[in-house]
C-alpha positions in Angstrom: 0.0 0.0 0.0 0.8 3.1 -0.9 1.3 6.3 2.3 -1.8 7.7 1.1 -3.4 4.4 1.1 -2.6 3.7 4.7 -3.3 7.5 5.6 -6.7 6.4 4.0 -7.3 3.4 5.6 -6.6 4.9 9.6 -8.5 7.9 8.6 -11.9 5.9 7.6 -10.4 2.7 10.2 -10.9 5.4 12.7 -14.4 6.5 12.0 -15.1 2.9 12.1 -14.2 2.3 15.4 -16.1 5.2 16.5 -19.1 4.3 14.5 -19.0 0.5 15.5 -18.6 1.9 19.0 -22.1 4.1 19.1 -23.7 1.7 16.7 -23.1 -0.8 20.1 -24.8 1.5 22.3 -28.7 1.7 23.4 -31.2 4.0 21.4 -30.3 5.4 17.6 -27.1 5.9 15.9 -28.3 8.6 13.3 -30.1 10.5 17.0 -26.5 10.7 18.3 -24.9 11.5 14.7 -27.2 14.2 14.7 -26.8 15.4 18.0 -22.9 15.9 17.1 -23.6 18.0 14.0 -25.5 20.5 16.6 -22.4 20.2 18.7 -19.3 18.9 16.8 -16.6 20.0 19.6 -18.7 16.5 21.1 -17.7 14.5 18.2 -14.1 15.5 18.6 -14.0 15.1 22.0 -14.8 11.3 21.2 -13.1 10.7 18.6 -9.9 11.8 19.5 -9.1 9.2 22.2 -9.7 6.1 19.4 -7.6 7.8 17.1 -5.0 8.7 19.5 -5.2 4.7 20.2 -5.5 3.5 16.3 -2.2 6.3 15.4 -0.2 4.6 18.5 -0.8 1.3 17.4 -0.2 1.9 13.9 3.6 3.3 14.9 4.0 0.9 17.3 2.7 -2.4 14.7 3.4 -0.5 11.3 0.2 -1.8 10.3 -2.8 0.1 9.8 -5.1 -2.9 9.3 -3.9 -4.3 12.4 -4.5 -0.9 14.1 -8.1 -0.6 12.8 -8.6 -4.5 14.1 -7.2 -3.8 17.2 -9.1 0.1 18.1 -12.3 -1.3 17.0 -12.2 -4.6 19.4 -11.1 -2.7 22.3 -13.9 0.2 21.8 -16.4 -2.2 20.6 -15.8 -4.7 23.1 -16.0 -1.7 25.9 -19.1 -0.2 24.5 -20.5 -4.0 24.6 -20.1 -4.5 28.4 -21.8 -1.2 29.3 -24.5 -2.3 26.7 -25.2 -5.8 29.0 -24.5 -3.7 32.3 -26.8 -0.7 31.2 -29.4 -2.9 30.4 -29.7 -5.0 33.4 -28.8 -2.5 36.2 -29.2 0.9 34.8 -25.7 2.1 35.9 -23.2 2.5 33.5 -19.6 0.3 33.4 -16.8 2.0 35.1 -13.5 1.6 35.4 -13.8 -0.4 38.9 -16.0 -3.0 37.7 -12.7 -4.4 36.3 -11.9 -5.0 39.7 -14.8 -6.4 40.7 -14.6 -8.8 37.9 -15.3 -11.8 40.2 -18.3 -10.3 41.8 -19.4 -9.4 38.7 -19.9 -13.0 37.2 -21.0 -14.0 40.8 -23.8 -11.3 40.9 -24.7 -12.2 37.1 -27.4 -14.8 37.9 -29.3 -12.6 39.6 -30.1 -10.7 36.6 -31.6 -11.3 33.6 -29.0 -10.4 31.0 -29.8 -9.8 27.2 -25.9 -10.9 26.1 -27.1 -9.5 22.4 -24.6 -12.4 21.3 -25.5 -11.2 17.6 -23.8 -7.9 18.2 -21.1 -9.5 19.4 -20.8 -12.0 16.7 -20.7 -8.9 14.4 -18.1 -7.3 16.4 -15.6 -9.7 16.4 -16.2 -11.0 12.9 -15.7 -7.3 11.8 -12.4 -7.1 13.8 -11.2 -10.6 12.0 -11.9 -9.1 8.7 -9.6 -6.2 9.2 -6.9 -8.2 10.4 -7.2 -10.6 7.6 -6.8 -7.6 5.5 -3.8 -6.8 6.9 -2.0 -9.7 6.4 -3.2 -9.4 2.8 -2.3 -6.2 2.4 0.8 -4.9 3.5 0.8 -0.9 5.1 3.2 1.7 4.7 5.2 2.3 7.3 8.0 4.7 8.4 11.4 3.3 9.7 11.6 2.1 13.3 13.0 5.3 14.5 10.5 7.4 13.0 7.4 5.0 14.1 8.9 5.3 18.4 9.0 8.7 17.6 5.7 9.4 16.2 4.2 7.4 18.9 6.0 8.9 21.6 4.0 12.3 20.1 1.0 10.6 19.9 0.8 9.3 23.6 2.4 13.0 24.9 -0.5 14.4 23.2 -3.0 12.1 24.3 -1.3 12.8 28.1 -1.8 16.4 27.5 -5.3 16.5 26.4 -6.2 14.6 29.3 -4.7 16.8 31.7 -5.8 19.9 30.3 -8.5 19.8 27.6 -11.2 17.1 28.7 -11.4 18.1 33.1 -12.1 21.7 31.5 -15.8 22.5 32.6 -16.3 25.4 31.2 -15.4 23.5 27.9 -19.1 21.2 28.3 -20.8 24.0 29.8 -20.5 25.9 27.0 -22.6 23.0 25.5 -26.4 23.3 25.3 -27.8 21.1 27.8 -25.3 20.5 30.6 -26.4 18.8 33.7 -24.9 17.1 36.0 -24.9 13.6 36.5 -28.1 11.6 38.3 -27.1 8.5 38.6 -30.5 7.5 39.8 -31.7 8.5 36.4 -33.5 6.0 34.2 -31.6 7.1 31.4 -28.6 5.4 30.9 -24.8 7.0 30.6 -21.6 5.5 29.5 -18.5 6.6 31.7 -15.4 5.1 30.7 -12.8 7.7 32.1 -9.8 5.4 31.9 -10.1 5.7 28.0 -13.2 8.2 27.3 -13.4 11.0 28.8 -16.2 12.7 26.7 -18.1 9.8 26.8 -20.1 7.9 23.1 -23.6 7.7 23.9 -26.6 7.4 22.2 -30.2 8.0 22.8 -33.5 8.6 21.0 -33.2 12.3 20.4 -30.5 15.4 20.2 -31.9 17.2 23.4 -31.3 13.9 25.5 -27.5 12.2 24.5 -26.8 12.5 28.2 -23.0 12.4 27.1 -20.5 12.3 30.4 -17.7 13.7 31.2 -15.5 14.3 34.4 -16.3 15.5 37.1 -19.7 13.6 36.5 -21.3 16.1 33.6 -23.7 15.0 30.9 -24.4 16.8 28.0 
């Protein structure tokens, strides 16, 4: 592949993962599509953390199909869990449920989980298609020197943001809607803050996306 061919391929791998990602969620992927367009510092905010992780990837592997394979499981597979959790407590998945992995499964047959084993089946045969690719199709890649270097940019950048872009309220209060965060509420939120700070959610209209962010904001 050409460098424009790989450019290509993280560039649309990228909205993939993203897309795969709300596609996952509860209510309708056009609703939350649209609610960006009213908003699109929202769609930035979530879609630079999977391309900060498809871009490190890619320098790290030298593969952008491998990249795209690898950021789409990972957010897919994230968005999946708070699907299944969502759905049978109402609370989203966070970070220390990891933790409580054990419990988890122990507490699991007291509920009665939809495991929507189609999406997943989706998901994963999606993720095996774009690695197939890549070992079909070779990418592009800068020397090894180049690749640490680029990636060493990549994760600085991700660092930064993190510090001082995404804990920025005034950032989502500028935002119509801002609220903050009932966890009682029957409408459910995705928090991820390990990996998503301006949380992917989707729900069945613009005025409700109930997106979260830290500090425990939706928008």
């Amino acid at each position: 592949m050409s460098p424009a061919g790989t450019a290509l391929v993280l560039l649309l791998g990228i909205l993939l993962a993203a897309m795969t990602t709300l596609a996952l969620e509860q209510g309708s992927l056009l609703s939350t599509l649209e609610s960006f367009r009213a908003e699109p510092v929202l769609f930035v905010l979530n879609l630079w953390p999977v391309a900060a992780m498809a871009l490190l990837v890619y320098f790290l592997l030298g593969n952008a199909w491998y990249s795209v394979s690898f950021t789409t499981l990972v957010w897919g597979l994230l968005s999946y869990v708070n699907l299944v959790k969502v759905e049978a407590r109402g609370d989203p998945f966070v970070p220390g449920d990891i933790l409580l992995l054990t419990e988890g499964i122990e507490a699991a047959g007291n509920y009665q989980l939809d495991m929507h084993w189609g999406k997943l089946a989706l998901l994963l045969g999606l993720c095996l298609l774009l690695a197939f690719m890549g070992i079909r199709l070779k990418s592009s890649r800068p020397r090894l020197p180049l690749r640490l270097l680029a990636a060493l940019g990549v994760a600085a950048a991700f660092v930064v943001t993190m510090i001082y872009i995404y804990p920025d309220q005034e950032l989502y209060e500028k935002n119509e809607g801002a609220q903050p965060c009932q966890r009682s509420s029957s409408l459910p939120c995705l928090w991820i803050p390990l990996l998503l700070p301006a949380q992917l959610q989707s729900l069945p209209h613009r005025h409700s996306p109930w997106l979260q962010f830290p500090g425990g904001r939706h928008v």
